[in-house]
N, C-alpha and C positions, 0 to 999 in steps of 0.2 A: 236163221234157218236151223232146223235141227240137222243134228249128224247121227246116219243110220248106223247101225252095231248089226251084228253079227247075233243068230240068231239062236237061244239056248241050244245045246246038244244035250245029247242023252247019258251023257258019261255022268256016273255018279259021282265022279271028280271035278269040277270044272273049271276050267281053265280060265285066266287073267282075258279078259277081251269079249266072252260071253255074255248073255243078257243073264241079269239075276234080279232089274225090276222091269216089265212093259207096263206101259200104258199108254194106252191108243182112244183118243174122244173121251177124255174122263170127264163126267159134268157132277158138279154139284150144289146144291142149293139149302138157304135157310127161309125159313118162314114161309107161309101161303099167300096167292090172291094178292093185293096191292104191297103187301108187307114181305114178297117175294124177292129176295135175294138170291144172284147167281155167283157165286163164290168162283167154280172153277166152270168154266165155258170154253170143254172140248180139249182137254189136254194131252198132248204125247208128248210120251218122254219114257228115255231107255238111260239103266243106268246098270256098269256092266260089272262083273265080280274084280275085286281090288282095285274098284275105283271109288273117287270122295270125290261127289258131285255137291257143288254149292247151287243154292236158291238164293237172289237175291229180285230186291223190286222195291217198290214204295210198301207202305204201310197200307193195309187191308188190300192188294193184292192178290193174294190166296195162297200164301204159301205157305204157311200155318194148314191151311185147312187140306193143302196137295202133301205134305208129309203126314199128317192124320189121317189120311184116308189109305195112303201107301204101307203105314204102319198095323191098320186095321182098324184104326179106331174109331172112326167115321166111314159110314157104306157109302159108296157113291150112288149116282141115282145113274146114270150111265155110260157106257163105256165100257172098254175092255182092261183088266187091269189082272196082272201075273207077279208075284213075289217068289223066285226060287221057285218057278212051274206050280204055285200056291193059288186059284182063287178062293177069296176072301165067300165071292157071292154063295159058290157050292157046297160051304160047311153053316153047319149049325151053331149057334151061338157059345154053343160052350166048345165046342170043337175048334175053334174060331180063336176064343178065348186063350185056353191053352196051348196053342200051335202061337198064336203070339206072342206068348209067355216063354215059350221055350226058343221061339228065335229072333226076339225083334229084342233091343234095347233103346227105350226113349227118354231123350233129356229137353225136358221140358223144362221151358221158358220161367214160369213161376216156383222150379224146383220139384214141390209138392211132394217136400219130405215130411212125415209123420213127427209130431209136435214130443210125442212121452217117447220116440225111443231113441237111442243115443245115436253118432254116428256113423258108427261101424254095424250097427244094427238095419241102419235104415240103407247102409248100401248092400247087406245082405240078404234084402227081400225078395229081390228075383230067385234066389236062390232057395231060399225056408219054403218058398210059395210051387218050387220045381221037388219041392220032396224032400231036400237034404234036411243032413242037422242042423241044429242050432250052430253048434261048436266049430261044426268044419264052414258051414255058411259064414260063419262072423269071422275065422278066421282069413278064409280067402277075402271077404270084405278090407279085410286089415289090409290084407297083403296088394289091394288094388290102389285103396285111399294112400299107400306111401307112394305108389307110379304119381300120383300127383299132387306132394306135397303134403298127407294130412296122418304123417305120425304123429306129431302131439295132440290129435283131437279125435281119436276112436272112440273115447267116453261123454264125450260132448255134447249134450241136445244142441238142435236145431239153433232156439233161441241166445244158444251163447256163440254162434258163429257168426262171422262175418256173412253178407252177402255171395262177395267173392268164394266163400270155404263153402257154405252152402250148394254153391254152383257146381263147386269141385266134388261134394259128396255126391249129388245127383250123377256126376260122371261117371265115377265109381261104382254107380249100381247100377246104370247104364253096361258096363261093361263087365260086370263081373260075373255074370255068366254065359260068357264067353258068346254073343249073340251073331245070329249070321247075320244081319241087319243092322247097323247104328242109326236113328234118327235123332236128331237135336234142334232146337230151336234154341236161337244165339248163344251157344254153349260157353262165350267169350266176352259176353254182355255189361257183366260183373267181374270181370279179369281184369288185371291193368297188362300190359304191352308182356311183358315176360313170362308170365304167369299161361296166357293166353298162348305163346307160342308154343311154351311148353306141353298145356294140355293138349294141342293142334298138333304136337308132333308126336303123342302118346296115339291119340286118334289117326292119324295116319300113318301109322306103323300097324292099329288094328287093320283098317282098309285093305293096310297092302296083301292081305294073306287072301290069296288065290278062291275062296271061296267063302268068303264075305263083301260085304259092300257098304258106304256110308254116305250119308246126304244131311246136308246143314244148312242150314237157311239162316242166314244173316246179314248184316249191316255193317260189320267191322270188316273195311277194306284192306286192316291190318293182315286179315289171315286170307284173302285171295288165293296168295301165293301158295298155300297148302294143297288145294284144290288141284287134282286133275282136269276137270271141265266147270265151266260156271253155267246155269241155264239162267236168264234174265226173264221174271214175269212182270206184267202188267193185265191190270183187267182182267185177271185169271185166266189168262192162256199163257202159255211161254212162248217168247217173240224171239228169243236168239237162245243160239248155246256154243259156247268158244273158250278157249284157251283161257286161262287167267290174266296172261298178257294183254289180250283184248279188248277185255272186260274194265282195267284197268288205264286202259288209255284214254 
């Protein structure tokens, strides 16, 4: 059963314990007609500021597809769905576009770092893309890829990193401007045991600050324990949400 939260207030400040994502009946589907696919079938789920909500479940369960749609990058087709008092449905595409530029940060699963440019470069996009320099973008990039690890590889293309350092660069652009939102898909996939705790305890130190919030969907029961709440999907709905202790037994 889900556990209810407390309901956004108005204060431009917001407090640890508020809601900073709803979503109530969120449904979404691929393909038409017999080739119809329902991805997420009726989802709720509240996740509150300075909290690190994990997603876990079987594979093609929809939890890929419930942090895409939360992050904005996928529309739902119904349901009620709020990001920071944000709906997604009420802006225009480019309106859309840039408002999730400026607060979401997402570290996706395949990376999908850019092949020609080095990287310190490639984790200062969010930032070249919000208007800054060149200079001060790539510098703050520096200064994020050492929180996890990657001063000797600022000048590095993609293709000369490891997996794992790959992983870590996406983190880094994930977070380097400074986002109200973190989403990641198994951010610790390509991490060995240390590496992974480490990046999990840089990520939950973002969380904790009283007006952001972050959600992770993964498979490594190694980082449970990071977690404030775990929700558990199957069949794209979410069937429990508890403790990591819980979840864990």
């Amino acid at each position: 059963m889900t556990t209810a939260m407390s309901k956004p207030a108005s204060s431009t400040h917001p407090q640890r314990g508020e809601l900073a994502v709803h979503a109530k009946g969120v449904t979404k589907h691929y393909g038409k007609g017999d080739n119809k696919v329902l991805a997420l079938r009726g989802v709720d789920l509240e996740i509150a500021y300075g909290e690190l909500m994990m997603l876990v479940g079987p594979s093609g369960c929809g939890k890929t597809t419930l942090i895409s749609v939360i992050a904005g990058i996928l529309d739902r087709d119904e349901g009620e769905l709020s990001v920071f008092g944000n709906d997604y449905a009420k802006q225009g595409q480019r309106i859309k576009t840039l408002w999730r530029g400026a607060n979401i940060g997402f570290v996706f699963q395949q990376f999908n770092l850019l092949p020609t440019l080095t990287a310190a470069e490639n984790a200062a996009v969010p930032l070249m893309i919000l208007g800054e320099s060149r200079a001060s973008a790539v510098k703050k990039a520096k200064d994020m890829m050492s929180r996890v690890g990657l001063e000797s590889k600022f000048n590095s293309l993609p293709s000369q990193l490891s997996g794992g350092q790959q992983q870590r660069v996406a983190i880094a652009r994930a977070l380097v401007h400074q986002p109200k939102l973190i989403v990641c898909d198994e951010p610790t996939s390509a991490l060995d045991a240390t590496t992974g705790h480490a990046v999990l305890r840089l990520l939950k130190g973002v969380a904790l600050q009283e007006d952001r919030a972050l959600v992770i969907v993964t498979h490594d029961s190694r980082i449970f324990g990071f977690a404030d709440r775990v929700a558990t999907m199957d069949d794209g709905k979410i069937v429990t949400i508890g403790k990591p202790s819980e979840v864990m037994q």
